[in-house]
C-alpha positions, 0 to 999 in steps of 0.5 A: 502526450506524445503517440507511442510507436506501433513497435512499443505497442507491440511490445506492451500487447505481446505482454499483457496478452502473454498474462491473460492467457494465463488467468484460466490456469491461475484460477484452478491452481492448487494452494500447494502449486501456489504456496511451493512456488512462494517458498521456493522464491524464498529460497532463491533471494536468500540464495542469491543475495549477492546477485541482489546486492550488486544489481542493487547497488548499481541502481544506488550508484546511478541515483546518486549520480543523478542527484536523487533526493535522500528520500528516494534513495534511502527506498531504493536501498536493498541491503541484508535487513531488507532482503530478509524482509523480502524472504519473510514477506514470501514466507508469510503470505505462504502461511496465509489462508488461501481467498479463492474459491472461498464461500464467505456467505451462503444464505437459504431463500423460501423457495430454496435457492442457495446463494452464496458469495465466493471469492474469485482474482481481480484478473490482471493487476497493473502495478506502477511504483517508483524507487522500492524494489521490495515492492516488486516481491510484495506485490508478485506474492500477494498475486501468485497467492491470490491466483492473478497475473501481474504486470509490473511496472517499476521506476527506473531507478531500480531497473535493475534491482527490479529486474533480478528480482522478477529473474528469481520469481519466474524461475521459482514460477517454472521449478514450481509448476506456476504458469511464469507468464503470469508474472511479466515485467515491463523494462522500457522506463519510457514513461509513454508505456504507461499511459499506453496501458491506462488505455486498455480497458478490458485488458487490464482489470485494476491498476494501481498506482504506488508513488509521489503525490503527482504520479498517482494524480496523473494516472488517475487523471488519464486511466480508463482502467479502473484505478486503486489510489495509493495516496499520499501520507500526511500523517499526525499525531495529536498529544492529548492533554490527559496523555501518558508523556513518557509514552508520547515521547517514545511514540512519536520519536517513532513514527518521525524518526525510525523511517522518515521516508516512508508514507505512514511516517508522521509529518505534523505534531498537534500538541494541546495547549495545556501539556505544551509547555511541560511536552514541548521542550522535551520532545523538541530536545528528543526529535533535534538530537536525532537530526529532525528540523522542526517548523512550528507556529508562533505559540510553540516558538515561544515555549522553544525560544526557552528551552535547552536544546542540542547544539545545531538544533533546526527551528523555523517558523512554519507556514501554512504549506508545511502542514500540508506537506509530505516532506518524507524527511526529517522534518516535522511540522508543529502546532498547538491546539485548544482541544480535541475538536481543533486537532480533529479539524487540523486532521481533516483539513491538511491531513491525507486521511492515511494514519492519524493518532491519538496519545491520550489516557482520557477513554471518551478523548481517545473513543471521540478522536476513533469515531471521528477522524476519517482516515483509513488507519486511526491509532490510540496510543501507538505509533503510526509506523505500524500501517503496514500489510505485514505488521497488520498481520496481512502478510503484505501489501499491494499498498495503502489505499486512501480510497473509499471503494473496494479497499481502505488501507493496507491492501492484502491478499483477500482484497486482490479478490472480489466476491462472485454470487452463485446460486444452488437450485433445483430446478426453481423458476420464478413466477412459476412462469415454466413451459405451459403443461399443454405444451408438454403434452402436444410435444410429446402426442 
């Protein structure tokens, strides 16, 4: 990779320098100092929504110009139901629980140490994320309210979005008594700049990354930074032969239609053989009616070849990259299975161990398919569209973790902490290995 100039440099070191030297303040902030300064960031993106609305709307103005995928620009959009979001997401995490300086365990030792783990800030957050500005708020509530500073890192797709909106946080930053260089915001879009600040271990205490499959991929490729990975999500849902159709209907219709765009929108549809004749026709007609193509294996062709469905209606054959892709769109892979050991295995093989479900009225299917599916969110009978900080009760996201260590799944407030031990004592040694009392003695002679 191309070297980056001592002057970008520069710019890179004065900002994580200017977020360091905050972390001591952060740490012994107040809950109040932290919570008045989420409200009131509350009060200045509703204030100012317009302002919102017209950066916004240059940033979709450019991504259409530049032929961005319908995907990527349906994530860039800010509109009123979006904005409302943003305000409701600051309001949430206010109301949460304060993590720092919390004792999560104390125990008592037979020599009478106490020891105890207290939640403490990861320190300097790095995120990197493409198209969703909403993230730029979600991200900077979660660490104002868990006492870290935050580098953000947006795509260029939404720089001015992103901008206006880290504008409105500082300014509820300095009204509030919160140190505002602890939020900083690189601008540059040259993509050098990030793999600059991969580099700089103990400087940056995590990074993680939100974005495609191949961002992700190269950040935890190059980074010598610690890395959280916010994979991608190729999710499904397995229709049971004991399921409860008209729920199946309703719930998959969901989790590909309401948001197709999103990661915890389904890609694949795993049907058992014995319900696809009677569920099949049906949800096909449901999902094409709202626009959804649909590529399906030789068995479910058939059963479609027979079935009524709207005009227009969009069926291909499916290979075998389709129930590996995160298509992001309206479009839906689909295959039917023997049993439930085929469906789990279908998971395991293409899925991305992000949200997997079940619809199923069986107890021992639907307890089988909980314990045995390894992703971070695993679902009964409900929609996948729910893996989600706020809908999960988090407040908010910093993202969905695919990772097995630190976090798995929606990433929230307590998990931009880490537990820190201390120790109560009252004078215990170990050993009894003290200063010998004859040395007492001659010192004091």
């Amino acid at each position: 990779m191309a070297e980056l100039e001592k002057e970008l440099k520069e710019y890179l070191l004065d900002k994580v320098r200017r977020a360091r030297s905050t972390l001591r303040t952060l740490t012994a902030l107040t809950t109040e100092v932290k919570d008045k300064t989420l409200l009131r960031a509350a009060e200045l993106i509703d204030r100012r929504r317009e302002e919102i609305k017209e950066a916004n709307a240059e940033d979709l103005r450019r991504a259409e110009e530049a032929g961005l995928p319908k995907a990527t620009i349906d994530r860039l959009l800010l509109n009123d139901k979006r904005i409302d979001g943003m305000i409701k997401v600051l309001r949430d995490v206010a109301a949460l629980e304060d993590p720092v300086g919390r004792i999560d365990e104390m125990w008592t030792r037979p020599n009478g140490l106490k020891i105890g783990k207290m939640r403490v800030p990861l320190g300097l957050v790095l995120i990197i994320y493409e198209s969703r500005p909403n993230v730029t708020v979600e991200a900077a509530a979660l660490c104002i309210k868990s006492s870290n500073a935050i580098l953000l890192r947006g795509g260029k797709e939404a720089l001015n979005s992103n901008r206006i909106l880290v504008e409105i946080l500082k300014e509820a930053a300095r009204e509030s008594g919160f140190p505002e260089e602890a939020l900083q915001f690189v601008e540059n879009p040259d993509r050098r700049l990030v793999w600059e600040l991969l580099k700089m271990e103990g400087l940056i205490d995590v990074a993680i990354p939100r974005g495609g499959e191949s961002l992700i991929r190269a950040v935890a490729e190059n980074a010598r930074v610690p890395v959280i990975k916010h994979y991608k999500g190729v999710c499904t849902i397995f229709v049971d032969k004991d399921a409860d159709l008209e729920k199946a209907y309703d719930i998959v219709f969901n989790a590909k239609v309401q948001r197709p765009s999103v990661c915890n929108a389904i890609e694949n549809l795993v049907v058992h053989r014995e319900i696809a004749e009677e569920f099949l026709p049906k949800m096909a007609y449901f999902l094409t009616k709202a626009g959804v193509e649909l590529r399906v294996d030789k068995p479910s062709m058939e059963i479609l070849k027979k079935a009524k469905l709207p005009e227009g209606a969009v069926i291909k054959e499916a290979t075998e990259e389709d129930y590996y892709e995160e298509f992001l769109d309206l479009i839906l892979a689909v295959k039917i299975v023997d049993d439930l050991e085929e469906a789990v295995a279908f998971i395991e093989k293409y899925g991305s161990k992000h949200s997997d479900g079940i619809v199923s009225e069986n107890y021992s299917a639907v307890k089988k398919f909980l314990e045995t599916v390894d992703s971070a969110a695993v679902y009964a009978n409900a929609s996948t569209r729910f893996t989600d900080g706020n809908e999960f009760g988090l407040g908010a996201e910093m993202g969905i973790s695919t990772d097995k260590i630190h976090v798995r799944g929606p990433m929230g407030l307590k998990d931009l902490t880490i537990p820190k031990y201390v120790i109560l004592g009252e004078g215990q040694i170990r050993d009894d290995f003290g200063v010998p009392e004859e040395w007492k003695k001659e010192v004091e002679r």
